[in-house]
DRENSE-397562 format. One record per residue (C-alpha): residue number from 1; residue in three letters; z, x, y. Coordinates in nm, 4 decimals, m for minus. Each point is the difference from the previous one (the first is absolute). Layout:
SITE    k    r         w         u         v
SITE  NUM  ALA         Z         X         Y
...
***
This chain:
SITE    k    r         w         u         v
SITE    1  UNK   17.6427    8.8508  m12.7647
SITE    2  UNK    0.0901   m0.3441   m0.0296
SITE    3  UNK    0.3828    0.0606   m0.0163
SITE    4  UNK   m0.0750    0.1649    0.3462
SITE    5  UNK   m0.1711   m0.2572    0.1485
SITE    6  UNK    0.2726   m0.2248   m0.1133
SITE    7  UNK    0.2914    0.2505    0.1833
SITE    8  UNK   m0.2149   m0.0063    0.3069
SITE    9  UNK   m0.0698   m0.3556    0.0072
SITE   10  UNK    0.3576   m0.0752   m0.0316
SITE   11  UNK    0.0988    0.2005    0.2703
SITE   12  UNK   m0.2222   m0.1496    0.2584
SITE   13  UNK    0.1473   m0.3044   m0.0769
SITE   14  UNK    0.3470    0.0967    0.0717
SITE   15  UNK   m0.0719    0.0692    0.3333
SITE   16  UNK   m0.2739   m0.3106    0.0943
SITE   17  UNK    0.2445   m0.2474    0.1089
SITE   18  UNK   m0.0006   m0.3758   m0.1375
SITE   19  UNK   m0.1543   m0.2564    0.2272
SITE   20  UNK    0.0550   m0.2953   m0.2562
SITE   21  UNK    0.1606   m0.2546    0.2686
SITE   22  UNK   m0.1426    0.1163    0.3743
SITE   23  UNK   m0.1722   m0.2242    0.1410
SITE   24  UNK   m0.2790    0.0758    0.3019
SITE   25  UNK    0.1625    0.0094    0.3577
SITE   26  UNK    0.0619   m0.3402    0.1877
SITE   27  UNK   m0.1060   m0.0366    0.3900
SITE   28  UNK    0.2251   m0.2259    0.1609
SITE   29  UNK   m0.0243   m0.0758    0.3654
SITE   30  UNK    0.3579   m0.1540    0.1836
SITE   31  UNK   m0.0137   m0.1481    0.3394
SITE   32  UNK    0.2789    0.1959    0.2426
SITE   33  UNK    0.3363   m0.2145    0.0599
SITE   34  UNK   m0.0706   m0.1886   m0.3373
SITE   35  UNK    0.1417    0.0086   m0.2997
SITE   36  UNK   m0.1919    0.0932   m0.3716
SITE   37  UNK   m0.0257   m0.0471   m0.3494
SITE   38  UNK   m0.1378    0.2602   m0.2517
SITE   39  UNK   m0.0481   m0.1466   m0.3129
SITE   40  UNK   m0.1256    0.1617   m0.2999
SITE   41  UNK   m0.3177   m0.1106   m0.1842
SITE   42  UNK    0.0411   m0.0977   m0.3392
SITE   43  UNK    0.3418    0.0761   m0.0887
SITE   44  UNK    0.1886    0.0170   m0.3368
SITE   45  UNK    0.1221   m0.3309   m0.0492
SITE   46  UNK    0.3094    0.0759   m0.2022
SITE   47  UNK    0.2302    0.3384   m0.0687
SITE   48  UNK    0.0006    0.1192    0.3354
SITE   49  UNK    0.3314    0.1656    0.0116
SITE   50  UNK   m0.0570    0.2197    0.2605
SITE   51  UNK   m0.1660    0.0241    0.3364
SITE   52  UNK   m0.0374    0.2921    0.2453
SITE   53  UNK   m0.1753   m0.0309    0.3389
SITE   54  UNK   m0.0614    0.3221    0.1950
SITE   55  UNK   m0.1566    0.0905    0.3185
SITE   56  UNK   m0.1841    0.3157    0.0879
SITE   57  UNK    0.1477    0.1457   m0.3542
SITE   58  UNK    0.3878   m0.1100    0.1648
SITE   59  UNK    0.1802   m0.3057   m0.1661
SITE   60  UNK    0.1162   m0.2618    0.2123
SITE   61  UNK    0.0741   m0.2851   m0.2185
SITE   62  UNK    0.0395   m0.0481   m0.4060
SITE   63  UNK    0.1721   m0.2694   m0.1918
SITE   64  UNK    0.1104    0.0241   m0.3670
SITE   65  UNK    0.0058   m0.3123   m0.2446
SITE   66  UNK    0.0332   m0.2106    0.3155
SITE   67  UNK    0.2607    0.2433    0.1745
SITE   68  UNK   m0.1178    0.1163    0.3406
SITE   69  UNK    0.0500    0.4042    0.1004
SITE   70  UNK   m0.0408   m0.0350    0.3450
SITE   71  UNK   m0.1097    0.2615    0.2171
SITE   72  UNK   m0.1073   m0.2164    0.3148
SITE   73  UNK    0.0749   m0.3607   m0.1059
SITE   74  UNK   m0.0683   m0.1293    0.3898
SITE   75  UNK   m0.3616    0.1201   m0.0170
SITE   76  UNK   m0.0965   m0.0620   m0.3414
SITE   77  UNK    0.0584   m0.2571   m0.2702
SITE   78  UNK   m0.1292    0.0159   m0.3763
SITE   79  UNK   m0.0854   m0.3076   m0.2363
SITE   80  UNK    0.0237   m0.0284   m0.3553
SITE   81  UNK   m0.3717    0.0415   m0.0559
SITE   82  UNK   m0.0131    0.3292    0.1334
SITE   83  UNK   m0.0779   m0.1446    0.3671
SITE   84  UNK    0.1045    0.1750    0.3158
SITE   85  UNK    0.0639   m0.1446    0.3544
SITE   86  UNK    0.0184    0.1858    0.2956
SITE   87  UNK    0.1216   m0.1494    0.2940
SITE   88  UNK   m0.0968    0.0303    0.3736
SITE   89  UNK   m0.2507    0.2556   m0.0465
SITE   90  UNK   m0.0169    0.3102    0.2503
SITE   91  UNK   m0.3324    0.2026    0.0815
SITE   92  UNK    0.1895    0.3075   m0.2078
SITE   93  UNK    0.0310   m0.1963   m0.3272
SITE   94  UNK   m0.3415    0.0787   m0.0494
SITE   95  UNK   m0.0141    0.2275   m0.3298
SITE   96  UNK   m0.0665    0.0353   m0.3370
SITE   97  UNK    0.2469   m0.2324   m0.2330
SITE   98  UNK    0.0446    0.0141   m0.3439
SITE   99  UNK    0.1879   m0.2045   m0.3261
SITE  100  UNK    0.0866    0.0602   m0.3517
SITE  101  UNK    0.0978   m0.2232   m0.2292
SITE  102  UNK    0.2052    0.0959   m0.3270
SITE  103  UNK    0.0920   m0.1859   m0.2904
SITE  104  UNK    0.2819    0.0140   m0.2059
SITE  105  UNK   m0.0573    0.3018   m0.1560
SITE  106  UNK   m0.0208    0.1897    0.2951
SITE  107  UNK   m0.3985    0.0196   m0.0504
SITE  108  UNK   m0.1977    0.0006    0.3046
SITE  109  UNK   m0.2246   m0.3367   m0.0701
SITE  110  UNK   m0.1901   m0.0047    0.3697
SITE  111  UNK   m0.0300    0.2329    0.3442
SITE  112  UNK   m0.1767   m0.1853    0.2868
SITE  113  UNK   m0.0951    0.1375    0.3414
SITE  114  UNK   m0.0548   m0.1610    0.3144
SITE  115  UNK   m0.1424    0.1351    0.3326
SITE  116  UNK    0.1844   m0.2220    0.3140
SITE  117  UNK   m0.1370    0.0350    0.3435
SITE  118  UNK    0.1493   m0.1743    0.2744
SITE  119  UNK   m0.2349   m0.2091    0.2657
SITE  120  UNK    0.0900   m0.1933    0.3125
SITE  121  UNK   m0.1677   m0.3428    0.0349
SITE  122  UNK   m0.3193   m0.0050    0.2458
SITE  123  UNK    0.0597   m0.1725    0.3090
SITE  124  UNK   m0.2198   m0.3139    0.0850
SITE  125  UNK   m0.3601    0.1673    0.1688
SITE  126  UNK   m0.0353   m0.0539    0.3599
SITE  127  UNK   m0.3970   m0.0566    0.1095
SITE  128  UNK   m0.1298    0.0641    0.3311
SITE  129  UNK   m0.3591   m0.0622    0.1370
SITE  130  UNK   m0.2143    0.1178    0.3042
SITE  131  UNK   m0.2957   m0.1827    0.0634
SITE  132  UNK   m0.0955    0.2136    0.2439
SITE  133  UNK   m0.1120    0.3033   m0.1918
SITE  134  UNK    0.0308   m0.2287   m0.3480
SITE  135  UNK    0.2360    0.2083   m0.1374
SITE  136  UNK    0.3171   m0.1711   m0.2641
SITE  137  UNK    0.3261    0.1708   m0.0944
SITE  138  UNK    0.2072   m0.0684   m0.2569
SITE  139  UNK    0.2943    0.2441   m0.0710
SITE  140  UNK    0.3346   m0.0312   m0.2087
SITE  141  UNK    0.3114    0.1160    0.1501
SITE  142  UNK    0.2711    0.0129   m0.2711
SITE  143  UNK   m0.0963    0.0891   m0.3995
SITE  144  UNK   m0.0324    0.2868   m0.2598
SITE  145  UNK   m0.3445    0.1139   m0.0523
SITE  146  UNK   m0.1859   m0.3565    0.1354
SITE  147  UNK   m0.3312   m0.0754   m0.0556
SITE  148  UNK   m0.1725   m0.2114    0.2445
SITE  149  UNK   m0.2962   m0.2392   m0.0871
SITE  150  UNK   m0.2025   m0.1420    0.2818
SITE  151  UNK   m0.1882   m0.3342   m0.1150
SITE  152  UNK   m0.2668   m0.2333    0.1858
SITE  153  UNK   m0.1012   m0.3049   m0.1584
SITE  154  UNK    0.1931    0.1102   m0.3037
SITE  155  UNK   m0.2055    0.3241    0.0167
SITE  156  UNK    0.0998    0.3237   m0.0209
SITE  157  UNK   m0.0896    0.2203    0.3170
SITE  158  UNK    0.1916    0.3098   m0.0056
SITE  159  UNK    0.3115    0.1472   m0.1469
SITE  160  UNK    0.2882    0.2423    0.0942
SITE  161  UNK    0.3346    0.0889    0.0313
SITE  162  UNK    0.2872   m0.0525    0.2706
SITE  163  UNK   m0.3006   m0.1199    0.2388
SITE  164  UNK   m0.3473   m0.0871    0.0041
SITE  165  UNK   m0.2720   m0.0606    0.2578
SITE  166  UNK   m0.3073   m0.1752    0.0047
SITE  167  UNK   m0.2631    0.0041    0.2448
SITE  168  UNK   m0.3142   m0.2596   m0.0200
SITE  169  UNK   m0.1553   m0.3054    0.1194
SITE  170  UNK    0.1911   m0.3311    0.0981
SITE  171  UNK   m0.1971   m0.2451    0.1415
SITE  172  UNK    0.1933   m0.3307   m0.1387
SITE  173  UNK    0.3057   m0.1640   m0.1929
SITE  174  UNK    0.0865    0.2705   m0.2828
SITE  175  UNK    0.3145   m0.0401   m0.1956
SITE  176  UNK    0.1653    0.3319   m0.0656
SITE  177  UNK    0.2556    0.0809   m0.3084
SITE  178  UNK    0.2052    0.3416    0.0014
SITE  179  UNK    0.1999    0.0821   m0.3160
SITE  180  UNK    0.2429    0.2714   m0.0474
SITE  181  UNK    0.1283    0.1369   m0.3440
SITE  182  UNK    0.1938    0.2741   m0.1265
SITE  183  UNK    0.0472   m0.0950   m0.3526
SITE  184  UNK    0.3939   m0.1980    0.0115
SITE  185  UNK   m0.0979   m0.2094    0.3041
SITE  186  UNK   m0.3231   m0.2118    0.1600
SITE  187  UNK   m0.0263   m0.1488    0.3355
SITE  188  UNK   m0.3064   m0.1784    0.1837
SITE  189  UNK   m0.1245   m0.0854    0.3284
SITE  190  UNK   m0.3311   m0.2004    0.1069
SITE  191  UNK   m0.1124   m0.0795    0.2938
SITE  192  UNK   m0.3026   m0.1652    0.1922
SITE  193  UNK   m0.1725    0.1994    0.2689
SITE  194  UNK   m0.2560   m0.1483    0.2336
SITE  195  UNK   m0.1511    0.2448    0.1795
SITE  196  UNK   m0.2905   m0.2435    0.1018
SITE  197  UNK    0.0883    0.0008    0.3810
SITE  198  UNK   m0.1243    0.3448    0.1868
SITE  199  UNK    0.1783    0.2632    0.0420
SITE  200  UNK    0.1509    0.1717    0.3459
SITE  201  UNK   m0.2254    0.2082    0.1481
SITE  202  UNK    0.2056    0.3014    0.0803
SITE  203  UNK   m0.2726    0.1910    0.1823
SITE  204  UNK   m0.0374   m0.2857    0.2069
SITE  205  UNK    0.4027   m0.1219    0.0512
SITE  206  UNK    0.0473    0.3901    0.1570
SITE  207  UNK   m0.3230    0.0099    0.2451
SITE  208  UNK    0.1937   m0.3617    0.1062
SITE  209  UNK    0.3523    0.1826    0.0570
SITE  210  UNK   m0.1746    0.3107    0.1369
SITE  211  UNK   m0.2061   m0.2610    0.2769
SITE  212  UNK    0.3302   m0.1219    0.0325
SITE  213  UNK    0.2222    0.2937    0.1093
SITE  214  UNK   m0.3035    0.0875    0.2460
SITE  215  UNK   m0.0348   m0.2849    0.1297
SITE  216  UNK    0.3926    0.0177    0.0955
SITE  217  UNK   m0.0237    0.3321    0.1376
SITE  218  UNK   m0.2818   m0.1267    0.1922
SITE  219  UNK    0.2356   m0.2819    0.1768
SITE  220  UNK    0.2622    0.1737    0.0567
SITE  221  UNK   m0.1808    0.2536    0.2005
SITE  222  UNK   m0.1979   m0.2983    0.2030
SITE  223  UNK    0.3149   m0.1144    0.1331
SITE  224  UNK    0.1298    0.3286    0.0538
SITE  225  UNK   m0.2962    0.0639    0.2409
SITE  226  UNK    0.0218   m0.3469    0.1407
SITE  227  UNK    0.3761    0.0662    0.0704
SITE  228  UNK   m0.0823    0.3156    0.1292
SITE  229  UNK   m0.2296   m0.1719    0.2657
SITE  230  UNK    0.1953   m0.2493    0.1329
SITE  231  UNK    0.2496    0.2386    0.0801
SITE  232  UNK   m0.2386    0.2306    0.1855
SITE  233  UNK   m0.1533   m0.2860    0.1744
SITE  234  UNK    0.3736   m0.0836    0.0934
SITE  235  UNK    0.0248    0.3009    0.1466
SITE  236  UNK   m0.2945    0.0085    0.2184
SITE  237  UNK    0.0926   m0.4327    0.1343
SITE  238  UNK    0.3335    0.1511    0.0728
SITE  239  UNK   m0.1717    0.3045    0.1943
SITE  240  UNK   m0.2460   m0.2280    0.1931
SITE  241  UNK    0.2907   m0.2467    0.0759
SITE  242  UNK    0.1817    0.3385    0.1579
SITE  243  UNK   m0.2686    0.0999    0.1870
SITE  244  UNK   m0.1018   m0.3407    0.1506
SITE  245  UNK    0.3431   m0.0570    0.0943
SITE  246  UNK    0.0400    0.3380    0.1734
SITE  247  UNK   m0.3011   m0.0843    0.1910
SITE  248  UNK    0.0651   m0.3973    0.1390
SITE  249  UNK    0.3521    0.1686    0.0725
SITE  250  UNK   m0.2060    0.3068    0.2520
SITE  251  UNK   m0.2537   m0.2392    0.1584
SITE  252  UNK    0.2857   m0.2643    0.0594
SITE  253  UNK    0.2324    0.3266    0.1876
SITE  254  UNK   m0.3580    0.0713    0.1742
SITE  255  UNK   m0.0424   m0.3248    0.1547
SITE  256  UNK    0.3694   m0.0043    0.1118
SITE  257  UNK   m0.0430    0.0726    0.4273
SITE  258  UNK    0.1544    0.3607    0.0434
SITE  259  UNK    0.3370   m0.0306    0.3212
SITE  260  UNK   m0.1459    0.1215    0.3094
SITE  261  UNK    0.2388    0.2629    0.1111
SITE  262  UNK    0.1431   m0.1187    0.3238
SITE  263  UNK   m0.2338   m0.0006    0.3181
SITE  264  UNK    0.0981    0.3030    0.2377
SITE  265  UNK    0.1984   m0.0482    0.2674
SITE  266  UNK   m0.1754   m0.0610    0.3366
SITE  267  UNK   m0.1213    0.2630    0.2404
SITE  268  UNK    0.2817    0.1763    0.1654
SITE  269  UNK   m0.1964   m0.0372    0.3066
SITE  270  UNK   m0.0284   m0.3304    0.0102
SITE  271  UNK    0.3695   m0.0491   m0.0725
SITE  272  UNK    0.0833    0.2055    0.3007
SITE  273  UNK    0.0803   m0.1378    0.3497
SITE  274  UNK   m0.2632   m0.0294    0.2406
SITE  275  UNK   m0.0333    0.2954    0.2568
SITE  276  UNK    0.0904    0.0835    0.3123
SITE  277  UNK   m0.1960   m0.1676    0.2896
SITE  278  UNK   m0.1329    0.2724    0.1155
SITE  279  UNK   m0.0723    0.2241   m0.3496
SITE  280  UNK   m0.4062   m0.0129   m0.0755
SITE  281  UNK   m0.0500    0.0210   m0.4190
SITE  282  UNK   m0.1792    0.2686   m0.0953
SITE  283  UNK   m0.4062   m0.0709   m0.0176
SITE  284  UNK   m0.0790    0.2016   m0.3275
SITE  285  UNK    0.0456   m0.1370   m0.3617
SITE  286  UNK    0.3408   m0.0442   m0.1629
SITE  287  UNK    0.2518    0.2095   m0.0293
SITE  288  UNK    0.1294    0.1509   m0.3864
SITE  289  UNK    0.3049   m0.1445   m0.1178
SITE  290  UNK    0.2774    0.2348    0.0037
SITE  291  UNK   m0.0386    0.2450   m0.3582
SITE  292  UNK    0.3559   m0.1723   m0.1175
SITE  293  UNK   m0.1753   m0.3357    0.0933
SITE  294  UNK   m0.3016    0.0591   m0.2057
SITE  295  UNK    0.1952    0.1499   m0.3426
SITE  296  UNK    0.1788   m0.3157    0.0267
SITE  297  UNK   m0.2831   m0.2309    0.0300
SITE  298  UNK   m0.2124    0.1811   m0.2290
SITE  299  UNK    0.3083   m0.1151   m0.2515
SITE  300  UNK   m0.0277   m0.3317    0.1065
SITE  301  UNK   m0.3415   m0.0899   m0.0484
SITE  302  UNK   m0.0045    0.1188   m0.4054
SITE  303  UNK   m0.0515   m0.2848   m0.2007
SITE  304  UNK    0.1577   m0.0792   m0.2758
SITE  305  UNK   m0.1703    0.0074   m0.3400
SITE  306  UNK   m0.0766   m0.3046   m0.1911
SITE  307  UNK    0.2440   m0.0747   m0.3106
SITE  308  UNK   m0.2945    0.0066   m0.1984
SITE  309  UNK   m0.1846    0.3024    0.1646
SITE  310  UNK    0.0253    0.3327   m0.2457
SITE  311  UNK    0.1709    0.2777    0.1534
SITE  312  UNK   m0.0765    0.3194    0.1266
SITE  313  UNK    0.1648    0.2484   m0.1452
SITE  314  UNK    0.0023    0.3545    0.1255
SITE  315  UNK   m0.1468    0.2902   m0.2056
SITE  316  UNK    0.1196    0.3573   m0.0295
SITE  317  UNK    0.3709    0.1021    0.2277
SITE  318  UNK    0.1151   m0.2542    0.1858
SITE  319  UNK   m0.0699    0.0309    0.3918
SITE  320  UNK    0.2608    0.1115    0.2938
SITE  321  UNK    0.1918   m0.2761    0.1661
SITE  322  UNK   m0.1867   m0.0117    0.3547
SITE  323  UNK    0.3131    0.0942    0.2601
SITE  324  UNK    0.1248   m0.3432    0.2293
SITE  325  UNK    0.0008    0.1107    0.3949
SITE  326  UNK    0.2921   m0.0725    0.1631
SITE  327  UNK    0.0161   m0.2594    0.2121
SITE  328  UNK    0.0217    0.0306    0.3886
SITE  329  UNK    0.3047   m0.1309    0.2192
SITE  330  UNK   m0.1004   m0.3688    0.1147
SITE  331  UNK    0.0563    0.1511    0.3586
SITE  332  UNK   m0.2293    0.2920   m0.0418
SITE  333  UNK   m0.2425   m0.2598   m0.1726
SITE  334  UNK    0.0045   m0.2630    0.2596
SITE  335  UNK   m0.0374    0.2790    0.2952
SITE  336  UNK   m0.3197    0.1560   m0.1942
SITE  337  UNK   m0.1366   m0.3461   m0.0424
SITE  338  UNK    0.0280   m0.0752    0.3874
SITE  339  UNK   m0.1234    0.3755    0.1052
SITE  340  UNK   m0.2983   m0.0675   m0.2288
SITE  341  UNK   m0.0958   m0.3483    0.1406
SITE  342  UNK   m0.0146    0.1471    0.4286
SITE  343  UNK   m0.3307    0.0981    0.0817
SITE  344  UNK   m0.0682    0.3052    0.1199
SITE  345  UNK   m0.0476    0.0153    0.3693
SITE  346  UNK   m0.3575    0.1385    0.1023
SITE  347  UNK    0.0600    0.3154    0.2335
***
């Protein structure tokens, strides 16, 4: 039984690998754009005759008794204590890195492991106030992973990341202090916020604008009416003016005298020669013009009607043209006039 257990025991430890030499795993933070050392704890001080650096399991640099085996000599650069640089550090050079050393003898004498992660710097914070509704901002524009701390009188008030905002009561002087950090990189801001004058009242700043605008309308549609007015009372001046005019110009053609038409000629009797000696006029009353005679003085004695006088105008189809007698022989005329002025001897 015991030469069994000593087979088995054997065994086992042919497959348990060694772990003389490995140290625990190394966090190491780099800042992006910068450059980095990795240098190994404790390390043998003499009889280091070999030294292998490797990243992600791949080698990229190794240098033997002071000979350098380049792989990428640009990016990285190895000392004689085991030490590795890496220069201008990238967001993927983040990974798992690893070095052995070796002595002489080819025998492995450490392994040490270190985790890199990359981080940009934090920008500076940038805090903002509103004393209106009391509230403060602070917030962090640039950085990997920041954490933001929001002091007041060199007390903590609240706590976040990439921005923070606190809401309370700020009825004087207050210094605030903001700080951002990530870890690689710190920045600070502080500021003093007097919030001790009152705030704008917005209820009351949009009733003002609202009064405002209605007031405006309000205007702008008095003078419209007013416009409107004096236009219409234009109008009606204008009209009266018209109107009066028209009638000063009637009543000054109605007092105007109208032209007597020319006075008719004298009786044709009268214009005649005296009779005979011994012809006796005729006792009764006058005798009728002649019917030629009459049309004609009938003409004569129409007036004419006043310039100013409306006239008549005839209604309905226009009346026949009364027929003009024709006029007798001045012999015949003359011999009628003398027959009719004998009297008329008595039987």
């Amino acid at each position: 039984m015991n030469f069994a257990c000593t087979i088995l025991a054997s065994c086992l430890l042919i497959f348990i690998p060694s772990t003389k030499g490995v140290a625990p795993t190394i966090k190491v933070r780099g800042i992006l754009n910068d450059d980095i050392n990795m240098t190994i704890p404790d390390p043998p001080l003499h009889n280091i005759y070999d030294i292998l650096w490797e990243k992600n399991g791949k080698r990229i640099i190794r240098c033997i008794n002071g000979k350098i085996i380049p792989q990428q000599q640009e990016k990285y650069q190895v000392f004689e204590n085991g030490t590795l640089k890496i220069k201008h550090l990238q967001r993927n050079d983040s990974d798992i890195y690893e070095v052995n050393l070796y002595n002489s003898d080819g025998h492995n004498t450490l392994t040490q492991r270190f985790d890199l992660k990359i981080l940009e710097k934090v920008s500076k914070p940038v805090i903002n106030w509103n004393c209106a509704n009391a509230t403060i901002t602070c917030e962090v524009t640039q950085g990997t992973d920041p954490k933001i701390t929001l002091y007041r009188h060199r007390k903590i008030i609240k706590e976040g990341q990439k921005i923070i905002r606190y809401k309370g009561t700020i009825k004087s002087i207050a210094p605030f202090n903001c700080t951002a950090t990530n870890g690689v990189s710190e920045e600070t801001s502080m500021v003093n916020i007097d919030c001790s004058e009152k705030g704008l009242d917005i209820p009351l700043i949009v009733g003002i604008c609202g009064g405002g605008i209605f007031f405006l309308l309000f205007v702008a549609l008095l003078i419209l009416f007013i416009s409107k007015r004096k236009k219409q009372h234009r109008r009606e001046n204008g009209g009266k003016l018209e109107l009066r005019a028209h009638r000063t110009t009637s009543e000054e053609r109605s007092r105007r005298p109208c032209q007597i038409p020319a006075s008719a000629p004298p009786n044709a009797a009268a214009s005649q020669a005296p009779p005979p000696p011994g012809h006796h006029p005729q006792a009764h009353g006058p005798r009728p013009p002649p019917p030629g005679h009459r049309a004609q003085h009938q003409q004569q004695r129409r007036p004419l009607p006043c310039p100013g006088a409306p006239v008549h105008q005839q209604k309905g189809p226009p009346l026949p043209t009364p027929r003009v007698q024709p006029k007798p022989p001045r012999g015949a005329r003359e011999n009628a006039k003398q027959s009719s002025g004998r009297a008329v001897p008595v039987l």
